[in-house]
PAZAPA-4460 file (N, C-alpha, C; in steps of 0.05 Angstrom, whole numbers, plus 32768, in hexadecimal, padded with zeros to 4 digits):
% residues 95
    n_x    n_y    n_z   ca_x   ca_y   ca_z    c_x    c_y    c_z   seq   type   mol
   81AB   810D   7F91   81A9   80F0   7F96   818B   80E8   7F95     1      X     A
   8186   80CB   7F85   816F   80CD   7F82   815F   80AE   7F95     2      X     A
   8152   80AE   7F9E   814B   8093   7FAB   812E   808C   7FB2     3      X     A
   8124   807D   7FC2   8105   8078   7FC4   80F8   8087   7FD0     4      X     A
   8109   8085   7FEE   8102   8098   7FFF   810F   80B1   8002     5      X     A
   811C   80C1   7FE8   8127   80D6   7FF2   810A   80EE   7FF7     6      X     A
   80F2   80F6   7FF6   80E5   8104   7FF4   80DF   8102   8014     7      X     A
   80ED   80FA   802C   80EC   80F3   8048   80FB   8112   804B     8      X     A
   8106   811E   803C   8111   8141   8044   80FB   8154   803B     9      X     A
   80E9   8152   802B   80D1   8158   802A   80B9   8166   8046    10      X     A
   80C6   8175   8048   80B9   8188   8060   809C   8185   805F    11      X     A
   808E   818E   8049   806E   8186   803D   8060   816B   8038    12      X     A
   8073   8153   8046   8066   8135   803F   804F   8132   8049    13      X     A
   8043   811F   8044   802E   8119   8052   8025   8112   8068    14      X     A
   8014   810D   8078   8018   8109   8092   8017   80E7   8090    15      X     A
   8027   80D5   809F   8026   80C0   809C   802D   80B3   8081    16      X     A
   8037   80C2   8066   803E   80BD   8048   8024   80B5   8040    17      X     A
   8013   80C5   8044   7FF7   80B9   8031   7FFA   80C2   8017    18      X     A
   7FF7   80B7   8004   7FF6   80B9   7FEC   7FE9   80AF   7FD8    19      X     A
   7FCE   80AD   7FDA   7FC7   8092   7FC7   7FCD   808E   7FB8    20      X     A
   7FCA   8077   7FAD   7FD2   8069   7F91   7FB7   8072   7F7B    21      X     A
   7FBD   807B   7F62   7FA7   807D   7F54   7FA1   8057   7F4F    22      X     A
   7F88   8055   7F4D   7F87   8038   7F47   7F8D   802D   7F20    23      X     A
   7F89   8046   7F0D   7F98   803D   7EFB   7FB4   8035   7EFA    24      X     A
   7FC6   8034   7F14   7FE1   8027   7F06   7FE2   8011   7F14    25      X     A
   7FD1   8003   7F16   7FC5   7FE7   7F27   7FC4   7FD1   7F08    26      X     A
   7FBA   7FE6   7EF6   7FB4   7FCF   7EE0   7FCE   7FC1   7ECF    27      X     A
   7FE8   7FCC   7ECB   7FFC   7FCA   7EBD   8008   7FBA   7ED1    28      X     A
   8006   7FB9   7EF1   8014   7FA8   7EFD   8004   7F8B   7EF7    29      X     A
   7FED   7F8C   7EF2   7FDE   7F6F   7EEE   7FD9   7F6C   7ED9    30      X     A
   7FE7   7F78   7EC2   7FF3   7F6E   7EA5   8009   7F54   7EAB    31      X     A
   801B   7F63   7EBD   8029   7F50   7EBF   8034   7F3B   7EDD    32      X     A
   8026   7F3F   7EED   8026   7F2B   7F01   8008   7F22   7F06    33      X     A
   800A   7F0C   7F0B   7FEC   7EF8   7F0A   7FEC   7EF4   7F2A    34      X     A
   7FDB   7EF9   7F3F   7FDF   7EEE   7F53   7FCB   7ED7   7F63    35      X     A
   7FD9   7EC8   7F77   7FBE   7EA4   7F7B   7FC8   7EB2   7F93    36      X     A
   7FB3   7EB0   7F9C   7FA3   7EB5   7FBC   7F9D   7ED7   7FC3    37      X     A
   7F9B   7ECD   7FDE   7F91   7EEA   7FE7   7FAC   7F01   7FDC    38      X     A
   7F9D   7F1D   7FDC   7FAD   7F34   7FD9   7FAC   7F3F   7FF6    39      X     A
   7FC6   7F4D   7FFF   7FC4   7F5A   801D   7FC8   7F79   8013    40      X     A
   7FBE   7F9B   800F   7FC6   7FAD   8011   7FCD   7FB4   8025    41      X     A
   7FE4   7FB7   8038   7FE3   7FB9   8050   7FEC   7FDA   8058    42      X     A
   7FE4   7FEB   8040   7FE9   800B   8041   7FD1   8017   802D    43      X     A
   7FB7   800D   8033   7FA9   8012   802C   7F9B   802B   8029    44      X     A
   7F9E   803A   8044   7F91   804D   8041   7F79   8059   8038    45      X     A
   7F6F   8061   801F   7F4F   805E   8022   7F42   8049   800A    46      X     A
   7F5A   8033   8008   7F54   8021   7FF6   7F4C   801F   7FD3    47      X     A
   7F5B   803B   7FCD   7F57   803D   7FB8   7F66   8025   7FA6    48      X     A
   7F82   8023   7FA7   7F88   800A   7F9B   7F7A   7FE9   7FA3    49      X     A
   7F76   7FEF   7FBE   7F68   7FD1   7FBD   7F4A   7FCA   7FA5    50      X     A
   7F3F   7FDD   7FA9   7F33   7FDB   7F94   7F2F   7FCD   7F80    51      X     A
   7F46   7FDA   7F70   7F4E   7FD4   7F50   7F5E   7FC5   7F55    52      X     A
   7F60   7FA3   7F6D   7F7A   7F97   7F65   7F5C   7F7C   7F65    53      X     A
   7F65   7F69   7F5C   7F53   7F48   7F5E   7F54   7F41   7F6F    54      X     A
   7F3B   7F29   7F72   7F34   7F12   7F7D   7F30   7F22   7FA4    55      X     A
   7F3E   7F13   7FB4   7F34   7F1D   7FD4   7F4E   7F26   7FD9    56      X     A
   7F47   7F4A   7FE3   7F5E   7F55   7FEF   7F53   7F5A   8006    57      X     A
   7F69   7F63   8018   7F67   7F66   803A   7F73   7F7E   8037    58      X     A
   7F69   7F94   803B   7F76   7FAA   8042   7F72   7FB9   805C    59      X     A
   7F8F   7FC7   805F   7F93   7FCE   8078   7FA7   7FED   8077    60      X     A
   7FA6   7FF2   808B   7FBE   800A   808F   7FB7   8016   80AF    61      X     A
   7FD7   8024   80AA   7FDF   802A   80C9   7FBD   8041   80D0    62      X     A
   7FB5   8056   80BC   7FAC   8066   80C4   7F92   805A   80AE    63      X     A
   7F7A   804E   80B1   7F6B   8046   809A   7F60   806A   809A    64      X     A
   7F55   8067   8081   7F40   807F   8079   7F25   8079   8068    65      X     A
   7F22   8061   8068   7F08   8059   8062   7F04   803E   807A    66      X     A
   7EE8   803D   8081   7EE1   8024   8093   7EE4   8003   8092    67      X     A
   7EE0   8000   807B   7EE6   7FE9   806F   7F0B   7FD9   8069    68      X     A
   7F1B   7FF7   8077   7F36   7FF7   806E   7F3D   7FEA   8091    69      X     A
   7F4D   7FD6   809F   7F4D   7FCE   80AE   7F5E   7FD7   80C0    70      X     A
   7F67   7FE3   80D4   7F82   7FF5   80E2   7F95   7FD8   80E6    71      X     A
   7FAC   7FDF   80E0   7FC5   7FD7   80E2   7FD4   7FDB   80D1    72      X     A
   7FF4   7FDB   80E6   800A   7FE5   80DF   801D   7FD1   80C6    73      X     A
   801D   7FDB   80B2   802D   7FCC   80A4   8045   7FBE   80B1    74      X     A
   8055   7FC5   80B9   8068   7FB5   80C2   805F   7F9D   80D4    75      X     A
   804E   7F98   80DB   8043   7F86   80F6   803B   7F6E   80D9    76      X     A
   8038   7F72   80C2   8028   7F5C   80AE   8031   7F45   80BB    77      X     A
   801E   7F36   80B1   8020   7F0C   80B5   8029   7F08   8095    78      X     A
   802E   7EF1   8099   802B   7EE4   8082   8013   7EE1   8070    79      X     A
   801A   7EE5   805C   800C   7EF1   8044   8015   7ED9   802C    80      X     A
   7FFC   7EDA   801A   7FFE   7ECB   7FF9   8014   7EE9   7FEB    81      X     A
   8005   7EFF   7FE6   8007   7F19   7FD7   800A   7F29   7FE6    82      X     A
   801E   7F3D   7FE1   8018   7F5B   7FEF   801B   7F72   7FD6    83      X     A
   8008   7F86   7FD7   8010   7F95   7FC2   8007   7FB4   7FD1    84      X     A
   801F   7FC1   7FC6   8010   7FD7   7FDB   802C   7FF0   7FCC    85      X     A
   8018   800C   7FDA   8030   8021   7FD8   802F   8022   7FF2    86      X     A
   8052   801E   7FFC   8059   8024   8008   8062   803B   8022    87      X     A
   805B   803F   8038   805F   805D   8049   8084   805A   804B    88      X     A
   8082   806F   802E   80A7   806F   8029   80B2   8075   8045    89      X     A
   80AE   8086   805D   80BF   808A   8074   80C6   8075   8086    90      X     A
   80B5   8058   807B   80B5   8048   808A   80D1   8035   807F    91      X     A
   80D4   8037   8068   80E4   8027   804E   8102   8024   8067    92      X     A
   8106   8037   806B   8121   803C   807C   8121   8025   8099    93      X     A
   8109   801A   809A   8110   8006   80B4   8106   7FE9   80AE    94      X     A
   8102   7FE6   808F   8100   7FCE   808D   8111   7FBB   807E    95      X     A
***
């Protein structure tokens, strides 16, 4: 069976699902979505995708790993223009 979060049986995950995103597959998503206003990464981690996304992003995550990355818990987000983010798959199951 195949699903988003099936890699949650994965004995060797990561701690907290860190995974970064390489920031090349940032560019094919903004081939084709244009976005007006702020961007929120709110699983940022050491901000590698924030990076490579436009205009003013706010990044954040439960566990930052760079300084500039802001602590908080994804699920707690406000209201937001944009959110673009990889997801901490173990979390997928309570939202």
């Amino acid at each position: 069976m195949s699903n988003v979060n099936g890699h949650q049986l994965n004995p060797n995950r990561s701690l907290l699902d860190w995974y970064p995103t390489d920031p090349r597959w940032v560019a094919p998503l903004l081939q084709i979505v244009k976005f007006e206003g702020d961007i929120w990464e709110p699983c940022a981690g050491d901000g590698c995708m924030s990076d490579a996304l436009p205009g003013t992003v706010h990044s954040s995550d439960i566990e930052p790993r760079r300084d500039d990355v802001k602590r908080l818990n994804a699920l707690e987000l406000g209201a937001v223009h944009n959110v673009v983010t990889n997801p901490p798959y173990n979390a997928l199951k309570t939202l």
